[in-house]
N, C-alpha and C positions, 0 to 999 in steps of 0.2 A: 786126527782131525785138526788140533791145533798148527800144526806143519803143514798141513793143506791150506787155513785160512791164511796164513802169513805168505805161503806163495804165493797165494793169489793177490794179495797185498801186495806186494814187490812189484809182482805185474803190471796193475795198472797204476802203481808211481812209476814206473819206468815208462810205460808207454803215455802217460801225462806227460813228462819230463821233455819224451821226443817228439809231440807235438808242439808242446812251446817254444822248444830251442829250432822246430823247421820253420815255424809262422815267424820269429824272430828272426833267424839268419841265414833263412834258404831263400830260395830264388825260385818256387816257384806259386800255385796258384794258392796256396796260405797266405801269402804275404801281402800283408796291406802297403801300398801305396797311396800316399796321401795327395800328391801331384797329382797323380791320375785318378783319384776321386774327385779331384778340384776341376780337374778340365770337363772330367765326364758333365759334371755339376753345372758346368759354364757355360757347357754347350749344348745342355738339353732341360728340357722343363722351366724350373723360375728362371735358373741364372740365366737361358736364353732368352724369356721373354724382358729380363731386366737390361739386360746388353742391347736389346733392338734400337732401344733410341741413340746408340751412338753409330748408328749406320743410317740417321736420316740427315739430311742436306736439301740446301735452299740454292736459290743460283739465277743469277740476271744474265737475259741471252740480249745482244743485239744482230737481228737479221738483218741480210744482205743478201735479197732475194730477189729477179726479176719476173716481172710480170708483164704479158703479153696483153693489151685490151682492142678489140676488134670491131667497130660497128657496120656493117652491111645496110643500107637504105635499097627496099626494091619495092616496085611497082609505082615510081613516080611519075606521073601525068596528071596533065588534067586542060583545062582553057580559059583561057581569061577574059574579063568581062569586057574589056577593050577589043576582042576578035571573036567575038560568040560561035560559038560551031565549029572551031579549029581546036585540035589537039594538038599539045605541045610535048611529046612525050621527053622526058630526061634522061638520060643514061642511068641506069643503079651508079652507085658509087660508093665506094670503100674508107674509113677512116684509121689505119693502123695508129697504137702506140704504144711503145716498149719503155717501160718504167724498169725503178730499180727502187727497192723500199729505202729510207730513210727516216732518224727520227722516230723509230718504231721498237720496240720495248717487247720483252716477255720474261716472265716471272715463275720460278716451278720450284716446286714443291714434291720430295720423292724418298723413298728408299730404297733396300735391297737385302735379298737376302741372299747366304748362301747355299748351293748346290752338293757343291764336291772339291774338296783341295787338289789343286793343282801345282805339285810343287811344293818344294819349300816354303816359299813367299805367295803364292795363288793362288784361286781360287775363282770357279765358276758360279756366276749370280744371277739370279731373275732380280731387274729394278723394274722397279714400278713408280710411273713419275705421273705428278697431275701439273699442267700447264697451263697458261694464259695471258693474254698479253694485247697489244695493240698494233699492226699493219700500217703503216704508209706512205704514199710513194707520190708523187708528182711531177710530171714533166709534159707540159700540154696537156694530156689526162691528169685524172687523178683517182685516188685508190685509196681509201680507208677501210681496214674490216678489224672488229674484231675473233678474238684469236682462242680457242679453248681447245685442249687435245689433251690425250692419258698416255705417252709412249709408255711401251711394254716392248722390253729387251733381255738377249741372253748374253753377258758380257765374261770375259779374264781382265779381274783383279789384281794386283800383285802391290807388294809394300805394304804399307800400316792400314791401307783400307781393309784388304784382305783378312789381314791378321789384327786389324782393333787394336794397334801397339806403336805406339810413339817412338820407339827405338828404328822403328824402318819407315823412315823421313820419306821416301821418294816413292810417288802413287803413280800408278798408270792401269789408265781402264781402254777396252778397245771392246765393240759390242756393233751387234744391230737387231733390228727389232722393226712391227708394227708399231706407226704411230695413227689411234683413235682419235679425230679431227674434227672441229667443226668451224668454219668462216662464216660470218655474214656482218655485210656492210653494204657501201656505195658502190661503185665505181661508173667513170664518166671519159668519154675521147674530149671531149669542153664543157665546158661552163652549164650550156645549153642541152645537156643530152647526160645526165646522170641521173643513174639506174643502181636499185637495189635486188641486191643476190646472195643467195646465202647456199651453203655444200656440206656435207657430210661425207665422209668416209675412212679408207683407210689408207697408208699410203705406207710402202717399208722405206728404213733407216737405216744410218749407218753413223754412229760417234765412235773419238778417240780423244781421250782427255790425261793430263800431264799433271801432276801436282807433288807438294811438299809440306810437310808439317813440322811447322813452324807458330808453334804455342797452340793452334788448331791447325785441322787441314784444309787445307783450300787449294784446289783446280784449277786450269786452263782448258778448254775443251773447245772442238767444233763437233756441228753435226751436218747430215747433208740428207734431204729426201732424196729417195731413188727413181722417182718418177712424178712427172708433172703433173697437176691437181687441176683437173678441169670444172670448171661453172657449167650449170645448167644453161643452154643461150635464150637469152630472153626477148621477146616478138613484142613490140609496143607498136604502137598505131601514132603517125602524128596526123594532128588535124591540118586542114588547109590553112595558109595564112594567107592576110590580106591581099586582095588583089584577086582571086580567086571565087565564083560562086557557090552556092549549096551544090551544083551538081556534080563537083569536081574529084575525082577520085582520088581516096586519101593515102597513104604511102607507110610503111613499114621502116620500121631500124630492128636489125638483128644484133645483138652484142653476146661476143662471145668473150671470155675471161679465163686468163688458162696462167697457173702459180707455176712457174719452171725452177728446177731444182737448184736449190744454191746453197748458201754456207751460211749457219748462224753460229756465230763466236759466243763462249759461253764460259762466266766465271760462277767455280761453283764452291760452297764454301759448308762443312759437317762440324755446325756451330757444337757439338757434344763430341768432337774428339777429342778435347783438353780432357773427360774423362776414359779414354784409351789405358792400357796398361804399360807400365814403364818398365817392366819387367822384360831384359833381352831375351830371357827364357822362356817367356809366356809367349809362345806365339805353336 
């Protein structure tokens, strides 16, 4: 009995012995790594909700947009008190004018997150940006609106944005997406003849932006709407003026306002990259 409990003894010091020496020095699913419980750690649960804020970014656009403003007058007639009983009918008439903004600002506010690695250095991101800003343009007309919209985009990442790492200095994003919109302001063909209008909708996108980090990172960027953003057209009534009596029939302007796709330049700047990792291996 004695000789039975000591082999058994033997036994399981040996098979203790080969457990420790495979968790220690083998290579397969015993072994702890400690890198790869760091990244797991980094990239899901706290450590990812703690890393989100070094993927948010601020960024001043200036657009470079033109704009089409249109007013139609029809049904002008009427008779004058000087010729009683004669109608003087007018021709309708048109007043075009094509503006180009200037002097007009927008300010956004955004993040991102990512998808799926792409690559070495990439990676696929839903951003999610809030925006707002101010419109305006003159030349004979004039055109002030302001400007609020939420773009929602699917973009490729690559460099230190991607990877959240200081070591890969050179950023480039390229993406397109819905942009959630809303305008309202003025707009007027003169002095005499300005009209309040406002729009909602949605309208797709398309940016590609260029950057480097450099103590933090900061962008270069444009973007472009894919399709012209049309105004509701608005029917006002103008009254007779002088010269004219009560029985004189009063005349219409139609104004039609239509945003045509253009390019706003845009510098963009992820004031919490200075806490990025410095680590050429962390990535």
């Amino acid at each position: 009995m004695l000789k039975i409990l000591k082999s058994l003894l033997l036994i399981v010091l040996s098979l203790t012995f080969c457990t420790k020496s495979h968790a220690q020095f083998g290579h397969g699913s015993w072994r702890r790594n400690p890198y790869s419980e760091y990244m797991n750690a980094k990239e899901h649960g706290w450590g990812a909700l703690m890393r989100a804020y070094q993927r948010m970014y601020i960024g001043f656009s200036y657009p470079v947009i033109p704009v089409d403003l249109r007013s139609d007058f029809v049904g002008v007639k009427g008779f004058s008190n000087e010729h009683p009983g004669h109608y003087y009918p007018l021709p309708d008439t048109s007043i075009e004018r094509k503006l180009v903004t200037a002097k007009s600002w927008v300010f956004s506010f955004g993040t991102y997150f990512g998808l799926a690695k792409a690559g070495k250095d990439g990676e696929l991101a839903l951003n999610l940006e809030v925006t707002g800003g101010y419109l305006f343009a003159k030349n004979d007309g004039n055109l002030g609106l302001e400007y609020v919209a939420m773009p929602l985009s699917l973009e490729y990442k690559s460099g230190g944005e991607a990877r959240l790492n200081k070591t890969k200095k050179l950023l480039f994003t390229i993406g397109a997406g819905a942009n959630f919109y809303s305008y309202q302001g003025y707009m007027s063909v003169s002095d005499q003849l300005e009209e309040d209008n406002e729009v909602l909708g949605i309208v797709p996108f398309a940016k590609i932006e260029l950057g480097y980090f450099l103590g933090v990172a900061f962008k270069f960027g444009a973007n472009v709407n894919l399709m012209p953003i049309h105004f509701p057209t608005l029917r006002n009534e103008i009254t007779p003026g002088p010269g004219y009596n009560s029985n004189t029939l009063s005349s219409s302007v139609l104004v039609n306002t239509t945003i045509k796709p253009g390019v706003t330049i845009s510098l963009v700047v992820l004031p919490f990259s200075w806490d990025w990792s410095d680590d050429k291996w962390d990535f």
